[in-house]
N, C-alpha and C positions, 0 to 999 in steps of 0.2 A: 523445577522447570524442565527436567531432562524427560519428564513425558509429557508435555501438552509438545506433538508434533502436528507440523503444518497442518491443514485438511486436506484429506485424499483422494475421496469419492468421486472428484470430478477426472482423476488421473487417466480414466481410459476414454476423456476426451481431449483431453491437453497437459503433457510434460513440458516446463520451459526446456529444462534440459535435449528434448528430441527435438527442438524449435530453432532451426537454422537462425532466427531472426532473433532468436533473446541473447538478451545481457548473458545468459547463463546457458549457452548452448554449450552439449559435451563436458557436462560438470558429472561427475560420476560419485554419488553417497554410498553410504555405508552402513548400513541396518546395526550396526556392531561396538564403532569407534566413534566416541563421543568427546571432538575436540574445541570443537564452539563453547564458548562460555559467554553469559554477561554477568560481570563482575565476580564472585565466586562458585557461580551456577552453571552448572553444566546443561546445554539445552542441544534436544533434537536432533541429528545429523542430517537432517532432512531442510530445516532451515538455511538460509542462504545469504553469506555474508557480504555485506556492499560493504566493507571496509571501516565499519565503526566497531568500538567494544561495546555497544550498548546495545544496540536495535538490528535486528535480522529480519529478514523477510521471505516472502515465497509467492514467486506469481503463479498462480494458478488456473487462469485463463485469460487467454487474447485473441482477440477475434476481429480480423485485419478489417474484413471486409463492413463492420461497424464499427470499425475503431476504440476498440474499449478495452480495457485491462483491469482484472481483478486482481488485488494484491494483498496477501495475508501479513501483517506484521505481527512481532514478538520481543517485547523487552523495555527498556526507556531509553523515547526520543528524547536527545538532549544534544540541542543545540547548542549548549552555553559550552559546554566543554570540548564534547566529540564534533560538532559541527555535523551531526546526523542528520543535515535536511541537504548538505553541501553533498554528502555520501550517496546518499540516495537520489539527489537531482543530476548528477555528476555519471556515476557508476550503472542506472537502472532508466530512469526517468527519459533522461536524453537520448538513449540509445532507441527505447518504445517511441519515443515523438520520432525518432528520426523513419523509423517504419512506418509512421503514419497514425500513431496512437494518439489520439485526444480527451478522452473520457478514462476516468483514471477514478476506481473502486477501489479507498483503501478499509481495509477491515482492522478495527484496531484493538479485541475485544481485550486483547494478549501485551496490550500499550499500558503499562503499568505508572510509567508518571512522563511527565511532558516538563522542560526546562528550555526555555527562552530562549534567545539571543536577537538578531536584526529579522528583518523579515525578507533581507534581500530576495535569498534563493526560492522562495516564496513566491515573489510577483514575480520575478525572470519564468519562473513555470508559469505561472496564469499567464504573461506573454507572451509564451509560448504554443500557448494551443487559446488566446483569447475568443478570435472570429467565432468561433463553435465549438470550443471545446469548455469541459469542467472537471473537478477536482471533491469528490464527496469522501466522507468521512464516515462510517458504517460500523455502529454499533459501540463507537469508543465511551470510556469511563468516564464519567463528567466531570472528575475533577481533573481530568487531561484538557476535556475542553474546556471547562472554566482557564486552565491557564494559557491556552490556546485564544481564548476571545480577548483577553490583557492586554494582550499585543496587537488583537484587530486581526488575528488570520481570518478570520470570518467573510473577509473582504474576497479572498483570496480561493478558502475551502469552503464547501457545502456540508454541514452537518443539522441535525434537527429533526422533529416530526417523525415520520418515517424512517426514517437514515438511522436514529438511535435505536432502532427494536425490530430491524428487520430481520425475519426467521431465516436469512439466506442460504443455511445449510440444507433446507429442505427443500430449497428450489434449483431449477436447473440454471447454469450461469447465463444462460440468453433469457431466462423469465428474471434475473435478477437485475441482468443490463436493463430489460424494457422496466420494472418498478421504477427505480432508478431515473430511468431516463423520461419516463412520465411523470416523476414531481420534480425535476430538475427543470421540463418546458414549464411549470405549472409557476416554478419561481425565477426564470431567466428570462429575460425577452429576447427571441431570436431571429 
C-alpha cells in the first residue's frame, strides 16, 4: 500500500494544503518519511489523516464558486469500530460545508472493505447540504457497496451507472463535476 499515492495530475490546479479554506491548510509532506499506516501497512505520506486508523484521504479539488469537492480515499471505511464516517464528517466534511461546499465527489477505488455501524452521521450530512446539494460515490468496489446498501446508505449516497466506471483520471475536475452533475439532475429532482 506504501505506493498507491493519492493522484497528482491535477496539483498545478489545486493543493488543499496552499488553500486557505481546507481542513488541511499549511500541512507540510514528506517525499521520504512514511508514518501513516493502516493496520500493519505502511501508506503514502502524501495521504491525509482525519483521525482514524483505517481510512485516509486527500482532497484534490474544490471549487468554491460551484461548490464541489473531489475527494480521493484509501483504506477500510469502518464505522463499526473506528467510527470513520464520524472522522471524516467531523474533521473534513463540515469544515468544506461550512465554506460553502455541497456536492461532495468521493472516489473510492483505494476503499478495500466497508463495515457498518448507525447511519447517523450519514443523514446529519445529507441534512446538511439537502436543498441542493449531493453526496456520489465514484468508482467503489462492490462489495463495499453491497455492504453499504444493507444498511440503506443509498438513501443518503449516489452511486450506480455511470459513478461506477467513470474514467476520471483522464478528465479534467470541472468536466468531471459537470458528468457528475448531469446524471445527478437526470436522477434528483430539483
Amino acid at each position: 500500500m506504501h505506493d498507491i499515492e493519492p493522484f497528482y495530475k491535477w496539483r498545478n490546479l489545486y493543493t488543499a494544503e496552499n488553500d486557505e479554506r481546507s481542513p488541511f491548510y499549511g500541512k507540510e509532506y514528506s517525499e521520504f518519511e512514511f508514518t501513516n499506516q493502516i493496520y500493519n501497512f505502511l501508506i503514502h505520506p502524501q495521504w491525509d489523516d482525519i483521525g482514524s486508523n483505517t481510512i485516509y484521504v486527500k482532497i484534490l479539488f474544490v471549487h468554491y464558486d460551484d461548490n464541489f469537492a473531489i475527494i480521493e480515499m484509501i483504506g477500510e471505511w469502518n464505522d463499526a469500530i473506528e467510527n470513520d464516517i464520524m472522522n471524516l464528517k467531523r474533521n473534513v466534511i463540515d469544515e468544506l460545508i461550512y465554506q460553502g461546499i455541497t456536492h461532495f465527489i468521493l472516489i473510492g477505488e483505494n476503499v478495500l472493505n466497508f463495515h457498518s455501524s448507525d447511519d447517523s452521521y450519514y443523514e446529519e450530512w445529507f441534512d446538511d447540504i439537502e436543498n441542493n446539494g449531493w453526496i456520489t460515490l465514484i468508482n467503489f468496489r462492490e462489495h463495499v457497496l453491497s455492504e453499504m446498501k444493507k444498511i440503506n446508505l443509498d438513501y443518503y449516497l449516489n452511486w450506480g451507472g455511470i459513478l461506477n466506471e467513470l474514467n476520471w483520471r483522464a478528465l479534467h475536475p470541472m468536466e468531471v463535476y459537470q458528468v457528475i452533475k448531469k446524471s445527478m439532475e437526470k436522477r434528483l429532482p430539483f
